[in-house]
PDB file of N, CA, C and O in Angstrom:
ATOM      1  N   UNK A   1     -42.872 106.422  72.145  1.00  0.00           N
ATOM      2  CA  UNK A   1     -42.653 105.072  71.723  1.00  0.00           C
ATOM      3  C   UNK A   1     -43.967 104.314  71.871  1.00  0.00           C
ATOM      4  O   UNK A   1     -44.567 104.459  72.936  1.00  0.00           O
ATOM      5  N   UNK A   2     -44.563 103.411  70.802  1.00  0.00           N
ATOM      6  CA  UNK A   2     -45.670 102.708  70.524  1.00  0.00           C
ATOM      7  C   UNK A   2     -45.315 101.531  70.375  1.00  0.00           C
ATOM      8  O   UNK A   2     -44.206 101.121  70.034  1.00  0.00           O
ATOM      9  N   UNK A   3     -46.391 100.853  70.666  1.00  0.00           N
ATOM     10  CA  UNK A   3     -46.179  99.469  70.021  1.00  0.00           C
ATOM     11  C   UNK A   3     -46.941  98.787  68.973  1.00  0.00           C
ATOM     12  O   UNK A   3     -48.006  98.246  69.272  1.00  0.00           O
ATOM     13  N   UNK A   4     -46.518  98.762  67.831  1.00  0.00           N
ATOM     14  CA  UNK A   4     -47.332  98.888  66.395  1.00  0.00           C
ATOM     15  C   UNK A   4     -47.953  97.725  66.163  1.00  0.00           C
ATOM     16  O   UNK A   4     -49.159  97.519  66.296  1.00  0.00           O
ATOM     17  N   UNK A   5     -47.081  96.913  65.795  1.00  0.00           N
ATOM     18  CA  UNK A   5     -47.752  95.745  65.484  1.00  0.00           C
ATOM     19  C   UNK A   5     -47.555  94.724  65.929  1.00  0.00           C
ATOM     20  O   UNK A   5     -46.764  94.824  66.867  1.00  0.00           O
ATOM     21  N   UNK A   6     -48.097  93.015  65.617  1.00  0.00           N
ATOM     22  CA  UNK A   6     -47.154  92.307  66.064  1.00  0.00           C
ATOM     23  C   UNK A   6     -47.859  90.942  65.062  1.00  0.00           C
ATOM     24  O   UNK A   6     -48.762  91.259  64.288  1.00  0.00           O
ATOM     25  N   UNK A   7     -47.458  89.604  65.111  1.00  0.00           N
ATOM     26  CA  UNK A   7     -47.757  88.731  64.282  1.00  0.00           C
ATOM     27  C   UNK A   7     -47.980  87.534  65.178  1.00  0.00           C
ATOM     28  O   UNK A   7     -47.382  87.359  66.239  1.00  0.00           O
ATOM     29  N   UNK A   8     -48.993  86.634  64.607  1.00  0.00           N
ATOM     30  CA  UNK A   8     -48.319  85.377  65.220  1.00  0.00           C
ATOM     31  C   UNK A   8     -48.182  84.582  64.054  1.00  0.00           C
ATOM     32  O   UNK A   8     -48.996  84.789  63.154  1.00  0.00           O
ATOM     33  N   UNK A   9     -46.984  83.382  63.831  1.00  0.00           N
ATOM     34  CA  UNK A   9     -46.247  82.800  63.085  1.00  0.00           C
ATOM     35  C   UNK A   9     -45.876  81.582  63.227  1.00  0.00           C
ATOM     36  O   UNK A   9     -45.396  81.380  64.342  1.00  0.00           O
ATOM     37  N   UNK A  10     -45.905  80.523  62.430  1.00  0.00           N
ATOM     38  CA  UNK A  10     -45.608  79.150  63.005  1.00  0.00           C
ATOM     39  C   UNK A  10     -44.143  79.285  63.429  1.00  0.00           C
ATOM     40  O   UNK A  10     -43.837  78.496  64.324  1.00  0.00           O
ATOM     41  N   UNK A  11     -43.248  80.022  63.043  1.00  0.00           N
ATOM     42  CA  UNK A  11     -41.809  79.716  62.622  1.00  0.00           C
ATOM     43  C   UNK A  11     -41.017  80.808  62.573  1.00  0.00           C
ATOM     44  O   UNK A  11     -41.530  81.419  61.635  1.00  0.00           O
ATOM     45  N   UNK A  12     -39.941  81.591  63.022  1.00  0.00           N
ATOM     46  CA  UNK A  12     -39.016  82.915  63.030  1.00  0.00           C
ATOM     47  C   UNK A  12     -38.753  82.710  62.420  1.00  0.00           C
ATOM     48  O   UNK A  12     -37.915  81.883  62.781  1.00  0.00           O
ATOM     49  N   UNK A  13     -38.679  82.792  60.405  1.00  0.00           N
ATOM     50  CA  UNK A  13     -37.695  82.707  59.746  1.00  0.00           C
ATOM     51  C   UNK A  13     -37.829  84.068  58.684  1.00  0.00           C
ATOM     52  O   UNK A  13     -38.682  84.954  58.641  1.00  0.00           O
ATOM     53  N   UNK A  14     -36.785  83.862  57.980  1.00  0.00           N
ATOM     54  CA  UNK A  14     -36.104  84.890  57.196  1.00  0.00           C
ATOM     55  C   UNK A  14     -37.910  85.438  56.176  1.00  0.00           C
ATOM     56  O   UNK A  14     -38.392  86.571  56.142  1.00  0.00           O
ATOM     57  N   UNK A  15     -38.453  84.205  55.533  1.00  0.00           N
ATOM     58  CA  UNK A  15     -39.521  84.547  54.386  1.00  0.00           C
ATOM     59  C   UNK A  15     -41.159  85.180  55.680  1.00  0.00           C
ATOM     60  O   UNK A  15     -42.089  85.894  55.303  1.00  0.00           O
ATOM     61  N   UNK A  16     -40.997  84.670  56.954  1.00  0.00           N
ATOM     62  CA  UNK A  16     -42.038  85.012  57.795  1.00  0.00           C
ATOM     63  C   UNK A  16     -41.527  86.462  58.283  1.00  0.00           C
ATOM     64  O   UNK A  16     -42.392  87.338  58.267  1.00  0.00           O
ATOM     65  N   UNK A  17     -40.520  86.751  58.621  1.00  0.00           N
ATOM     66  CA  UNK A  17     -40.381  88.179  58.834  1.00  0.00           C
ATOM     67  C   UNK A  17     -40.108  88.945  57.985  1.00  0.00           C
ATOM     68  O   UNK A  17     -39.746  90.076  58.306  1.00  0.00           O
ATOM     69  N   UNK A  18     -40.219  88.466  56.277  1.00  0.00           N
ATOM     70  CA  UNK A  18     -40.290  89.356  55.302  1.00  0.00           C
ATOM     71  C   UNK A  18     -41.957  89.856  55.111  1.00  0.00           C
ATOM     72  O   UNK A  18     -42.304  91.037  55.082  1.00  0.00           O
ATOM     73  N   UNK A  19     -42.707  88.906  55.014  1.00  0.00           N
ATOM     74  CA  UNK A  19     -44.046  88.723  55.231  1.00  0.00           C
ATOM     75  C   UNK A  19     -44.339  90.152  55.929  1.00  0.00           C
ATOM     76  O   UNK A  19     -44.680  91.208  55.397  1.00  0.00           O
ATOM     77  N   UNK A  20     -44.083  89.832  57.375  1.00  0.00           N
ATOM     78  CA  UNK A  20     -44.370  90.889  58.325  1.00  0.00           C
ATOM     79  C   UNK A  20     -43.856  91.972  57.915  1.00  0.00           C
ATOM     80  O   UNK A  20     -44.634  92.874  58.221  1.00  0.00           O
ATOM     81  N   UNK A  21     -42.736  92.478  57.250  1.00  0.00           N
ATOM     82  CA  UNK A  21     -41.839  93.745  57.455  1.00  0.00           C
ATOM     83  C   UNK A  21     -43.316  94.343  55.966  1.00  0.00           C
ATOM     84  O   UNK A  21     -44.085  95.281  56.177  1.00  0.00           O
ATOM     85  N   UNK A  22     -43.324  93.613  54.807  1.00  0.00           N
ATOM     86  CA  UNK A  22     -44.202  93.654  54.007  1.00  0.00           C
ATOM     87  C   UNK A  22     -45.481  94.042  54.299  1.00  0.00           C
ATOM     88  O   UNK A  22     -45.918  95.062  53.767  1.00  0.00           O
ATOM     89  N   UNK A  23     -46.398  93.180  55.321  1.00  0.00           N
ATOM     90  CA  UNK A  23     -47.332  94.125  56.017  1.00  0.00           C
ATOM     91  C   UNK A  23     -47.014  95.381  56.144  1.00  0.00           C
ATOM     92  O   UNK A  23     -47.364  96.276  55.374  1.00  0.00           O
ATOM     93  N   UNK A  24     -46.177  95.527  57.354  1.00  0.00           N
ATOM     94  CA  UNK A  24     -45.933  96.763  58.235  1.00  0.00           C
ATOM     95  C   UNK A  24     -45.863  97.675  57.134  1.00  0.00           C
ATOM     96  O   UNK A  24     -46.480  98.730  57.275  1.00  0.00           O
ATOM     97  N   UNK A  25     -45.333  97.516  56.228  1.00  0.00           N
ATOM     98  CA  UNK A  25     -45.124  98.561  54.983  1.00  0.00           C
ATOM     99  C   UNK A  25     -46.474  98.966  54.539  1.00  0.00           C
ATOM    100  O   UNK A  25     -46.975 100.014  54.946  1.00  0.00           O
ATOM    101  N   UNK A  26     -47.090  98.162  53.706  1.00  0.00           N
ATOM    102  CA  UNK A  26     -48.500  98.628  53.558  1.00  0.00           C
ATOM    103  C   UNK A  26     -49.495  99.354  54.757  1.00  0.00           C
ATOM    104  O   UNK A  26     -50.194 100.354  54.600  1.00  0.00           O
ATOM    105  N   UNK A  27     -49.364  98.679  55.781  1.00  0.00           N
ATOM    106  CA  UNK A  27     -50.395  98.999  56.792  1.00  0.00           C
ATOM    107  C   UNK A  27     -49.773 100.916  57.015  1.00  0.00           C
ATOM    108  O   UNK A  27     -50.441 101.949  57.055  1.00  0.00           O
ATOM    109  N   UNK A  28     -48.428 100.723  57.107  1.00  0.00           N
ATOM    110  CA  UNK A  28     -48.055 102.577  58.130  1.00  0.00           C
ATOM    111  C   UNK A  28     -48.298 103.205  56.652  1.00  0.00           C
ATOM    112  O   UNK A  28     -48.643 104.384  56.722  1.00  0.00           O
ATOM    113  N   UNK A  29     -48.219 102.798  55.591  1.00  0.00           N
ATOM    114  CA  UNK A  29     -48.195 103.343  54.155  1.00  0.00           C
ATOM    115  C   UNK A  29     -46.463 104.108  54.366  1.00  0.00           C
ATOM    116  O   UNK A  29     -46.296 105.304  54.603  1.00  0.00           O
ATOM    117  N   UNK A  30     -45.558 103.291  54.243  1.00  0.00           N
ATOM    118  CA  UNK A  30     -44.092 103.866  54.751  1.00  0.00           C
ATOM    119  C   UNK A  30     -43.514 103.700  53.446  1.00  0.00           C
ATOM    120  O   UNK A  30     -43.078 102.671  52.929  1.00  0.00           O
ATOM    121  N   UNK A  31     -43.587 105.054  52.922  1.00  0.00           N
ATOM    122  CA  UNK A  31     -42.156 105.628  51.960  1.00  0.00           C
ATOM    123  C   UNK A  31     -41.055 105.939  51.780  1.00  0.00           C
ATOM    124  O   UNK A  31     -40.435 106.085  52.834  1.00  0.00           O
ATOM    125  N   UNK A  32     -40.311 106.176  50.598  1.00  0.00           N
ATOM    126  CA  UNK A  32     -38.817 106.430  50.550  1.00  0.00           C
ATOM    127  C   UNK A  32     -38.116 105.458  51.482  1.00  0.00           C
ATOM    128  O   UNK A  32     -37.349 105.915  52.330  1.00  0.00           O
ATOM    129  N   UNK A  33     -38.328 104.114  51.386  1.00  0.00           N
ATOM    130  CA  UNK A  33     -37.341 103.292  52.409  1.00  0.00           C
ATOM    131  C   UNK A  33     -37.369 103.645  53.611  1.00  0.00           C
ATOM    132  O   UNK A  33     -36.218 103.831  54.008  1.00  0.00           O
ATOM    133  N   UNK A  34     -38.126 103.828  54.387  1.00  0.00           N
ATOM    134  CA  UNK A  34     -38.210 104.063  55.701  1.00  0.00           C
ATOM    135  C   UNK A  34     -37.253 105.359  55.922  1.00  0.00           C
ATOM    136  O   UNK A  34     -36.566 105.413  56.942  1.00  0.00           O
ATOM    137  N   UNK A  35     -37.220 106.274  55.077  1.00  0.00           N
ATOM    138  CA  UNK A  35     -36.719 107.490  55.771  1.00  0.00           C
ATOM    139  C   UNK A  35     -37.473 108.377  56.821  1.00  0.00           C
ATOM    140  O   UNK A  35     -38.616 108.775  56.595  1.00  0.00           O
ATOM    141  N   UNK A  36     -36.738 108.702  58.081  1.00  0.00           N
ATOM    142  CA  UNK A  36     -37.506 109.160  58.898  1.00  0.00           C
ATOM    143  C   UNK A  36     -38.276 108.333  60.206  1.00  0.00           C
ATOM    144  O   UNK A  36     -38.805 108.579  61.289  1.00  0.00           O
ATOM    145  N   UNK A  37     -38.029 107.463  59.530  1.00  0.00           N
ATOM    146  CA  UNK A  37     -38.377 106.319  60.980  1.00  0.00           C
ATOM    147  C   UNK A  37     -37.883 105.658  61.860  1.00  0.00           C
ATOM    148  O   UNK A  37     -36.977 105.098  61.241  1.00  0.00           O
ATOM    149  N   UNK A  38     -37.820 105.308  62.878  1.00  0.00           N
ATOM    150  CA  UNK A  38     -36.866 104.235  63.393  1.00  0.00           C
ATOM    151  C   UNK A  38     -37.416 103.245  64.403  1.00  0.00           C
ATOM    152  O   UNK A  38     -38.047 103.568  65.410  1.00  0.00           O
ATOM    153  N   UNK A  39     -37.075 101.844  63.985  1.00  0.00           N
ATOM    154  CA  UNK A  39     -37.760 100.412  64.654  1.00  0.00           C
ATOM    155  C   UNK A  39     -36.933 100.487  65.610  1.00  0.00           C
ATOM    156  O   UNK A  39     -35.859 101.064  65.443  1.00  0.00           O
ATOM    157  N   UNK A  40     -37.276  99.911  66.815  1.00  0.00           N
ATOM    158  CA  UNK A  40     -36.560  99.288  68.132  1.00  0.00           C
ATOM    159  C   UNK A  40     -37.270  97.617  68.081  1.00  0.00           C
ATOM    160  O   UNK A  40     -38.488  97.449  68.012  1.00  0.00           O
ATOM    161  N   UNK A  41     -36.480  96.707  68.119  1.00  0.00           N
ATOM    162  CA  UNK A  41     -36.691  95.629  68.367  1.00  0.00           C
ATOM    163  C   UNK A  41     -36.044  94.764  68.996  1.00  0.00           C
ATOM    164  O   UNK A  41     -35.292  95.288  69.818  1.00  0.00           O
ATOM    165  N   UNK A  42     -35.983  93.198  68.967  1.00  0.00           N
ATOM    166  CA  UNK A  42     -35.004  92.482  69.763  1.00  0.00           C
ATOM    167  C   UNK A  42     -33.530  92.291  68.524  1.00  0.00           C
ATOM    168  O   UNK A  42     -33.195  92.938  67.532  1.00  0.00           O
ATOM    169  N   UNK A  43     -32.940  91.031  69.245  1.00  0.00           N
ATOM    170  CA  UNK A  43     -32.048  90.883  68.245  1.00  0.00           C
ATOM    171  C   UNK A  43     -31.974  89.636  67.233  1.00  0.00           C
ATOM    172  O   UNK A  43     -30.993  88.993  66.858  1.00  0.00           O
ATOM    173  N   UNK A  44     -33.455  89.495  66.887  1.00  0.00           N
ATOM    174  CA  UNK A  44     -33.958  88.744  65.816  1.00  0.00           C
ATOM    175  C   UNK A  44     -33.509  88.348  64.606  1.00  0.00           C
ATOM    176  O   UNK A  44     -34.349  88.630  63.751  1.00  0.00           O
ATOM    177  N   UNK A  45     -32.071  87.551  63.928  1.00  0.00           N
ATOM    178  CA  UNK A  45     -31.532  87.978  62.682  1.00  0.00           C
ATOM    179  C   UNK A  45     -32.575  88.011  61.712  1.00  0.00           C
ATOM    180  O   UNK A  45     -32.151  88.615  60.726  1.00  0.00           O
ATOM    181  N   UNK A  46     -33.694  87.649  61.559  1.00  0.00           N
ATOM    182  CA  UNK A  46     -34.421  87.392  60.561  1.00  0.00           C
ATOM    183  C   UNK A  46     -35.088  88.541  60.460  1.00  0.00           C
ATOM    184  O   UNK A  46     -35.268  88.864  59.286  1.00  0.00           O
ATOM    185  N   UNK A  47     -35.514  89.266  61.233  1.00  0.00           N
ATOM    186  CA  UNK A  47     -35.730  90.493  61.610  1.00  0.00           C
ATOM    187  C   UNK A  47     -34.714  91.555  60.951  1.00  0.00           C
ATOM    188  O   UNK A  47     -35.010  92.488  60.205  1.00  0.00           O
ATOM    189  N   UNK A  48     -33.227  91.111  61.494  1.00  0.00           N
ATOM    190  CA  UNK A  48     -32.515  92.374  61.358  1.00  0.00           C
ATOM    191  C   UNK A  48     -32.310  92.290  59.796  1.00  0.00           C
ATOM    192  O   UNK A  48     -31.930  93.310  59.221  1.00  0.00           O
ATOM    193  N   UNK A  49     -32.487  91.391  59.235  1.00  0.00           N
ATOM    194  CA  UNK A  49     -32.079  91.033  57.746  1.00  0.00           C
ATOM    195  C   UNK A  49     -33.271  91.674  57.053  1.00  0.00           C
ATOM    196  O   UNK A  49     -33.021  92.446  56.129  1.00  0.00           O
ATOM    197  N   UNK A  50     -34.645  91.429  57.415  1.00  0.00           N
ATOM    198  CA  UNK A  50     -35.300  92.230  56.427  1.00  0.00           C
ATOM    199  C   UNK A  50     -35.401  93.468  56.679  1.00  0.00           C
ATOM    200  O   UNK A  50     -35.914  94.036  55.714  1.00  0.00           O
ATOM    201  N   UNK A  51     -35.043  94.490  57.905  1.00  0.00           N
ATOM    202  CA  UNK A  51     -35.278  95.253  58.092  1.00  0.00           C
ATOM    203  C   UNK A  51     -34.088  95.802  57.474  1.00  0.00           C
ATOM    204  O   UNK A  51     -34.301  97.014  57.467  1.00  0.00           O
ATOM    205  N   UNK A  52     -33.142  95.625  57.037  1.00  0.00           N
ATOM    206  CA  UNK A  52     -31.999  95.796  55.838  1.00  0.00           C
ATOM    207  C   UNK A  52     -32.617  96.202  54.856  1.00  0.00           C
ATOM    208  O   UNK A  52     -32.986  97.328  54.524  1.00  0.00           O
ATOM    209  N   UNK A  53     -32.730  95.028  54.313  1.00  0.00           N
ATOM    210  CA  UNK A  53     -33.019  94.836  53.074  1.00  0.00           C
ATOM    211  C   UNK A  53     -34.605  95.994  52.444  1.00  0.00           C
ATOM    212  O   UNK A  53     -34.632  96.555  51.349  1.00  0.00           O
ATOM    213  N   UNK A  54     -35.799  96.063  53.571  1.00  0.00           N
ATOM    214  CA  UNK A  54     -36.574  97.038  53.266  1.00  0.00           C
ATOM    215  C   UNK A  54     -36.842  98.221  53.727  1.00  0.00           C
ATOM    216  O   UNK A  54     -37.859  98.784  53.324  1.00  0.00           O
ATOM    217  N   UNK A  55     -35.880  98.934  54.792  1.00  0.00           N
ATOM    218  CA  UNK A  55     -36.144 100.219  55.236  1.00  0.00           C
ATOM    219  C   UNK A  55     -34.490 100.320  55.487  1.00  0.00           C
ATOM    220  O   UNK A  55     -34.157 100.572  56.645  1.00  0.00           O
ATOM    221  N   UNK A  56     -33.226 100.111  54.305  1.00  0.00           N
ATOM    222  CA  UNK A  56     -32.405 101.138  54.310  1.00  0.00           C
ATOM    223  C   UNK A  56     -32.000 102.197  54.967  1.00  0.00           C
ATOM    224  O   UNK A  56     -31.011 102.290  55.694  1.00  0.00           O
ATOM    225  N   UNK A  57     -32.962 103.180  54.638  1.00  0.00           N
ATOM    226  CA  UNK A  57     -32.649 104.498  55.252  1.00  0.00           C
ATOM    227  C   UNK A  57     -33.618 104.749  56.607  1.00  0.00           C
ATOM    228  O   UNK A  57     -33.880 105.850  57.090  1.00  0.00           O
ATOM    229  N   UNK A  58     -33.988 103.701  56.994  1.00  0.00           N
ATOM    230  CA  UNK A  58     -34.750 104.329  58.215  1.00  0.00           C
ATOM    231  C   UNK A  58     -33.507 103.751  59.878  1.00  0.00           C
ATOM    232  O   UNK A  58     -32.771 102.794  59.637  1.00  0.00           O
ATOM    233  N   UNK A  59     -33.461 104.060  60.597  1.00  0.00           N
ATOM    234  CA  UNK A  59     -33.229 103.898  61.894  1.00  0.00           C
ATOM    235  C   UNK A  59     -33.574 102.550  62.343  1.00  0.00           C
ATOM    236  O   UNK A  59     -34.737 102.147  62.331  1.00  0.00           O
ATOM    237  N   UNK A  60     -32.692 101.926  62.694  1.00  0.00           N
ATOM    238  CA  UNK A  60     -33.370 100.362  63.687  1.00  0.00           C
ATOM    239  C   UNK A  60     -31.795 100.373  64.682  1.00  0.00           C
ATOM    240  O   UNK A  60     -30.621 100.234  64.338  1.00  0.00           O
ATOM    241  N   UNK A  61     -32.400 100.588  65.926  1.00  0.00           N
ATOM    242  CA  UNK A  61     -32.141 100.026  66.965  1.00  0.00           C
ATOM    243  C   UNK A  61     -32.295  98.950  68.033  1.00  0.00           C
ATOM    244  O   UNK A  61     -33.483  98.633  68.087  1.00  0.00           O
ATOM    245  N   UNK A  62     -31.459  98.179  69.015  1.00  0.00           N
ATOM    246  CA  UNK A  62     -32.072  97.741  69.282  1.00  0.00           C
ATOM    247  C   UNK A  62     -32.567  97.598  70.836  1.00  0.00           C
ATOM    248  O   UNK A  62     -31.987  98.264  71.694  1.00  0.00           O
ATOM    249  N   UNK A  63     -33.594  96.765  71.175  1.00  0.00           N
ATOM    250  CA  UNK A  63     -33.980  97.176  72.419  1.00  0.00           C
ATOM    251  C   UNK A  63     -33.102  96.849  73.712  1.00  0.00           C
ATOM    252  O   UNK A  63     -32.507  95.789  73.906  1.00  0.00           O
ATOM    253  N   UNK A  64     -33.141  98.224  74.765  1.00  0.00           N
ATOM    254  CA  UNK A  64     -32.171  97.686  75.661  1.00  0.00           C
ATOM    255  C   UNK A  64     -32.096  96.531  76.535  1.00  0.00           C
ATOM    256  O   UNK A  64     -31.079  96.085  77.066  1.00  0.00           O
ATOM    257  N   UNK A  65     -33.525  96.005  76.647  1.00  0.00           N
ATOM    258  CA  UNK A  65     -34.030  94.653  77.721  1.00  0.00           C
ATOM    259  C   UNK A  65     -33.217  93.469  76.945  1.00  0.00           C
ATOM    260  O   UNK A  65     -32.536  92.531  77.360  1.00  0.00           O
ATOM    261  N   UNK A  66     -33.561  93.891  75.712  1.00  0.00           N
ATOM    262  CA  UNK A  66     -32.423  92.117  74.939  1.00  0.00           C
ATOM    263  C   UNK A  66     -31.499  92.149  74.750  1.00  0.00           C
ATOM    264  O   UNK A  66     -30.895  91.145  74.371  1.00  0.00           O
ATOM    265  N   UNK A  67     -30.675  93.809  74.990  1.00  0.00           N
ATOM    266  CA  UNK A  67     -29.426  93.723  74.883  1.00  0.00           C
ATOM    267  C   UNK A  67     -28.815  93.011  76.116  1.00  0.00           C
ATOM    268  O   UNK A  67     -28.019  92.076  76.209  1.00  0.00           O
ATOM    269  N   UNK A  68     -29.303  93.587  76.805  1.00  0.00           N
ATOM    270  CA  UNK A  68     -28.876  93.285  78.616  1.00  0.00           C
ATOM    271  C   UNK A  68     -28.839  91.730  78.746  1.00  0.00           C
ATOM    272  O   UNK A  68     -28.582  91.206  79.830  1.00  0.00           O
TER     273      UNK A  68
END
């Protein structure tokens, strides 16, 4: 487990963590919808919404410290 990237942002919203998920895509060069991968993060909806919407088929869990 790594810790890839991260942003800083005026604002948590839905078009700023599309932004980011958009980076992250270009930067890992991540194909086929994130098959084969899997994010751990908090429980961010704006987060969990693009990570829907652009890695489908990949894995997102979430982390146990924010579950708790």
């Amino acid at each position: 487990m790594y810790p890839v990237s991260w942003a800083v942002v005026e604002k948590e919203t839905n078009d700023s963590w599309k932004w980011f998920i958009a980076l992250l895509i270009k930067d890992l060069d991540i194909n086929d919808q994130g098959a084969g991968w899997v994010f751990i993060s908090d429980q961010q909806k704006g987060l969990i919404n693009s990570m829907r919407d652009y890695f489908p088929k990949a894995e997102h869990r979430m982390c146990a410290r924010h579950i708790y």
